[in-house]
Phi, psi and omega in degrees: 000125135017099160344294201290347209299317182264020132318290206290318191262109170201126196323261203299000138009127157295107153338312190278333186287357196254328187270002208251306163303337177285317188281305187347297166272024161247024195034039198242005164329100191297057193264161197316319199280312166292340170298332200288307190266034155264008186074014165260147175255108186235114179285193154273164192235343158251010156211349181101353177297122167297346184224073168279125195238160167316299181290005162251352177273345170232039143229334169255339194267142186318318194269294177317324178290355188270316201287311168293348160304263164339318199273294177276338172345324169258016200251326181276134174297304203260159158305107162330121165246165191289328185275019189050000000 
């Protein structure tokens, strides 16, 4: 089993928020960039970025970075950066 795996797999765990983080971290997230090889072309939907990847949807992109603020914001010592 996975380092990560009892991050992710833990008794009290929301099932769907526990499987959605399980593909995050298996890359199988049905994002622009796996879509690209069935020939749909899928941008991000919350800025418009033409090469939407797992890592830009929960790291790069402007508006999730707005989002991670709001969740953790107070949580962080330091000035947030967009660029990790």
């Amino acid at each position: 089993m996975a380092s990560w795996s009892k991050v992710v797999w833990f008794a009290k765990g929301v099932p769907r928020f526990v499987f959605i983080t399980w593909l995050a971290v298996r890359d199988r997230l049905f994002t622009g960039t796996r879509m690209a090889q069935w020939g749909v072309v899928q941008s991000c939907l919350f800025c418009g970025e033409p090469n939407e990847s797992r890592d830009h949807l929960f790291f790069a992109c402007p508006y999730t970075f707005t989002v991670w603020l709001a969740v953790v914001g107070d949580l962080l010592l330091a000035e947030a950066d967009p660029d990790w």
